[in-house]
Structure formats: C-alpha cells, structure tokens
C-alpha positions as CSV (number, residue, x, y, z in Angstrom):
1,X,12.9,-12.8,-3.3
2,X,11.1,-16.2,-3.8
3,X,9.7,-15.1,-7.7
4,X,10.9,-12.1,-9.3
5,X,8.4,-9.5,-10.8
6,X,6.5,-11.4,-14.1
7,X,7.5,-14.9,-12.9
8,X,4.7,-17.4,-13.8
9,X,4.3,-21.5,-14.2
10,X,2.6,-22.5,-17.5
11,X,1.7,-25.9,-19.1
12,X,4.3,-25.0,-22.0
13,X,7.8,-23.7,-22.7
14,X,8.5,-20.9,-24.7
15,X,11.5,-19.4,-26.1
16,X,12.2,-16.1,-27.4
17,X,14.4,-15.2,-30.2
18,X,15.4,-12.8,-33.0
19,X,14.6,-9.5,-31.5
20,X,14.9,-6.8,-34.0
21,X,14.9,-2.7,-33.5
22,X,13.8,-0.9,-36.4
23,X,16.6,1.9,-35.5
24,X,20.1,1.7,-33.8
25,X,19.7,5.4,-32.6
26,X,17.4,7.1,-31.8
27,X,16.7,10.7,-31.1
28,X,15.1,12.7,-27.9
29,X,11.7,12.4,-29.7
30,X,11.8,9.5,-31.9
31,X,10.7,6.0,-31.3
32,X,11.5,2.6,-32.1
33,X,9.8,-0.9,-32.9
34,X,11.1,-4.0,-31.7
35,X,10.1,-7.0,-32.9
36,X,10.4,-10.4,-31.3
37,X,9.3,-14.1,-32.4
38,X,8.0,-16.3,-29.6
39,X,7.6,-19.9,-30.2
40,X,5.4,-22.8,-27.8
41,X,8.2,-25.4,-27.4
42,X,6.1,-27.2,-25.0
43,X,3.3,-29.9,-25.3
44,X,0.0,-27.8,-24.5
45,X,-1.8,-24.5,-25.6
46,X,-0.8,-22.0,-23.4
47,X,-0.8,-18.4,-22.4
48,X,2.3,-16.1,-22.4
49,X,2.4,-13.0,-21.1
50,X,5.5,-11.3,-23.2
51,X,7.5,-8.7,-21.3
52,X,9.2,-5.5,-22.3
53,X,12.1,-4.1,-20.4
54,X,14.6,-1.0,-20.9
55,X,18.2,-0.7,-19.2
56,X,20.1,1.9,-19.1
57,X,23.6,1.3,-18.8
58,X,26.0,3.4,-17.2
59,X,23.5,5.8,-15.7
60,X,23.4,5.2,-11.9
61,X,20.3,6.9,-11.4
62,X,18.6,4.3,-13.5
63,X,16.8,1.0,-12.7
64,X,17.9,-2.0,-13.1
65,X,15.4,-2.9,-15.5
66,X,12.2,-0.9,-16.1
67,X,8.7,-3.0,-17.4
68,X,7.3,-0.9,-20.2
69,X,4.8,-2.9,-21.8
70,X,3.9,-6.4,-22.2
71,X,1.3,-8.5,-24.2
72,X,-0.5,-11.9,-23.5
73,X,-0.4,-14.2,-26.7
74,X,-2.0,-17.7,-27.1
75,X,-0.1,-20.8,-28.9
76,X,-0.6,-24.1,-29.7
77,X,2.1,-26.5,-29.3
78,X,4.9,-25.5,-32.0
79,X,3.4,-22.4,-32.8
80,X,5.4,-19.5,-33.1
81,X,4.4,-15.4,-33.2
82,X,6.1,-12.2,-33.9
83,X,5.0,-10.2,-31.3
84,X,5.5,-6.0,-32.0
85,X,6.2,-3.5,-29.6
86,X,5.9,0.4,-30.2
87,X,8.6,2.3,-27.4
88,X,7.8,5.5,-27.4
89,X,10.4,8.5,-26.0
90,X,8.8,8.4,-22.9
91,X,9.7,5.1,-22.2
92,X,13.3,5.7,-23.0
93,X,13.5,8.2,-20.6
94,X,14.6,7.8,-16.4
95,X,13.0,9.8,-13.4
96,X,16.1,11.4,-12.1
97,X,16.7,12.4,-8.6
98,X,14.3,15.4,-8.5
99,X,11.3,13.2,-9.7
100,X,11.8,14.6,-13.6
101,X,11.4,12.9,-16.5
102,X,15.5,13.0,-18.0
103,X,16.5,11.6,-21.6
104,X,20.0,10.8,-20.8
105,X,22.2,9.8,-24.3
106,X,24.0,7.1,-23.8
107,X,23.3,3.1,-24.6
108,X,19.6,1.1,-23.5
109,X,19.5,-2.6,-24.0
110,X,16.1,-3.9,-25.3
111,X,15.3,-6.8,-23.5
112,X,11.9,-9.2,-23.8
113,X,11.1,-11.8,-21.9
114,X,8.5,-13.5,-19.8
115,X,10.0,-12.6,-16.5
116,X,12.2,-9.9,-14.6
117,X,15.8,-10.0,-16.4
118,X,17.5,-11.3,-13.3
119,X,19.5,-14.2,-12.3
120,X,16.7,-15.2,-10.2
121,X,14.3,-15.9,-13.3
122,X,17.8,-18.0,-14.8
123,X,17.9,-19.8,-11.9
124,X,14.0,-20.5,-11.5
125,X,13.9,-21.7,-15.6
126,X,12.5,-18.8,-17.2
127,X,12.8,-18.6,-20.9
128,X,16.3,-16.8,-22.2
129,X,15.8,-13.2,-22.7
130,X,15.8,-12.3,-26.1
131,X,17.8,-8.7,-26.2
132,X,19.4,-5.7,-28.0
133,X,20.8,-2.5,-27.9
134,X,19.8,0.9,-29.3
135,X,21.6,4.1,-28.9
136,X,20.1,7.2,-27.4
137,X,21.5,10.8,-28.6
C-alpha cells in the first residue's frame, strides 16, 4: 500500500493529544463521548480532517481498525481545538460472520487520528494517534 486509508499532505503539522471517554464501560445500548484536543504545530492555516477509529481487541472477527466518523476543522498556526465525537452503540458493534450486527463484551481502544492507525501512516509522518480504551459489557 503506497498511502493508507485517510493519509493526506498539508501545509501544517498537527498533533493530537489528551483524548478523553466520558465512560470506561459501557453497556449494549449506551454511548460514549470522546473528546480530543488538536493543535496546528505547523507555520500555515490549514485543514485537518480528524479521524475516528474503533478496535476491538481479542475478537478475530473484527477489523483491524474501523473509521466511524471524522470531522474537518480549520487552524491557524498555534491554534488548538477540542474536537467532540458522539459513538453511538452501533458503532461499537462488529458484522460477524453471518453479516449481523454483534455487540461482543470485551475491550475497544478509541483511537483518533488523521490517518489509518498503521505502521504505514508512522512510517509516512502522520501525527501520533491520540488513544484510549473503553470497556464493553
């Protein structure tokens, strides 16, 4: 793969940091807010377009990672945001291997970011992840 899913070039650097969940578990039909604060660490305005992903970990059946949402924000040079995210139970859920919808209990790891959470995006110079865990039961 030459860029992984989200991967884009921008005039500006960004870094991501401080993600917060509003709950460490969470229920079959509850849902969460995460939180995250994204500052311009470059030298121009620019354009980020700020990525949500969901692991599951442990479940084989699952994805890697899973985009669920993202927003595009602009800021000046040393500006920072807090940028919100609503995840819903349907987004903490996997398809499982007869094309259903499954809430499997078990540990998710929250992770934002502005590409694919892969080594690729590392090795290409995307911004560090910013991530946490939650706890589904």
């Amino acid at each position: 793969m030459l860029y992984p899913f989200g991967f884009g070039l921008s005039y500006a650097n960004f870094k991501y940091s401080d993600l917060k969940l509003s709950k460490a578990t969470v229920g079959k039909k509850e849902s969460l807010r995460a939180v995250v604060t994204v500052a311009n660490t470059g030298n121009f305005k620019a354009d980020e377009v700020v990525q949500l992903y969901v692991t599951h970990e442990g479940i084989a059946e699952a994805p890697l990672s899973a985009l669920k949402g993202f927003k595009r924000i602009t800021l000046d040079p040393g500006a920072t945001q807090t940028v919100p995210f609503d995840i819903g139970p349907e987004a903490l859920t996997i398809i499982n291997s007869t094309g259903n919808a499954e809430f499997s209990p078990g540990k998710v790891k929250i992770i934002i970011s502005d590409s694919s959470p892969c080594n690729r995006s590392k090795t290409l110079g995307a911004a560090k992840a910013a991530e946490a865990t939650v706890t589904l039961k």
